[in-house]
C-alpha positions as CSV (number, residue, x, y, z in Angstrom):
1,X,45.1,-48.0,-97.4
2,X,48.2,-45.7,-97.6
3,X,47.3,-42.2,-97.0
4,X,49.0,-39.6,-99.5
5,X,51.0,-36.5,-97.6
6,X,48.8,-33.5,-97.9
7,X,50.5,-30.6,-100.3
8,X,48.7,-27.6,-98.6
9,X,48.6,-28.4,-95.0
10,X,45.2,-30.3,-95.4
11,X,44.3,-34.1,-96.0
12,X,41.1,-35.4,-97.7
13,X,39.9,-38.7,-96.3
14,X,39.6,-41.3,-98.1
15,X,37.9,-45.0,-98.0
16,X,39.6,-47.2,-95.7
17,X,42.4,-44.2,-94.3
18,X,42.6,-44.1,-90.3
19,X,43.7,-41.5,-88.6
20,X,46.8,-43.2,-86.7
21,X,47.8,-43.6,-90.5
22,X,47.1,-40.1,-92.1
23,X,48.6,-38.9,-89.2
24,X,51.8,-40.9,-89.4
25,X,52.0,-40.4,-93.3
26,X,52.3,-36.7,-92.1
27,X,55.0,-36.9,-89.0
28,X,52.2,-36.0,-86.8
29,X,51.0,-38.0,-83.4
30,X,47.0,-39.1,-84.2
31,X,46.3,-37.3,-80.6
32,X,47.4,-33.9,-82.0
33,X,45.4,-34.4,-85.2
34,X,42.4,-35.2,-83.6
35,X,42.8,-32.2,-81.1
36,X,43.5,-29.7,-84.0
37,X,40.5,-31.0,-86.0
38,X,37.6,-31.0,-83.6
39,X,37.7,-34.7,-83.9
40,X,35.2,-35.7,-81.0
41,X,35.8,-39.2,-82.0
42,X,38.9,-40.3,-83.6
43,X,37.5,-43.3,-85.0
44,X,35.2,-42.0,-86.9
45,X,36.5,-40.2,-90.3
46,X,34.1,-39.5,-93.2
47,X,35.2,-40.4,-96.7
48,X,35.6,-36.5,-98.0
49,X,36.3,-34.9,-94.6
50,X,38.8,-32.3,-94.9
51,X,41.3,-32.6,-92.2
52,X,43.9,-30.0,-91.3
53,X,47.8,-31.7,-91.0
């Protein structure tokens, strides 16, 4: 699934997004998202999570 670039600066997961794709959908490099979001675990996302882009 194709993850939408975030209007705001922030990114709600949705079913199927990872977040190697939400993060290239945004220009960003999936290490630096997961640092900047707390992300102990990259490959978990929960559908609704609010992530910061």
């Amino acid at each position: 699934m194709k993850s939408a670039p975030a209007a705001n600066g922030n990114y709600v997961v949705k079913a199927g997004d990872t977040l190697s794709e939400i993060a290239a959908a945004h220009g960003k490099n999936w290490h630096d998202l997961a640092k900047a979001n707390g992300l102990a675990n990259p490959d978990v996302l929960s559908i609704g999570e609010n992530l910061t882009v």
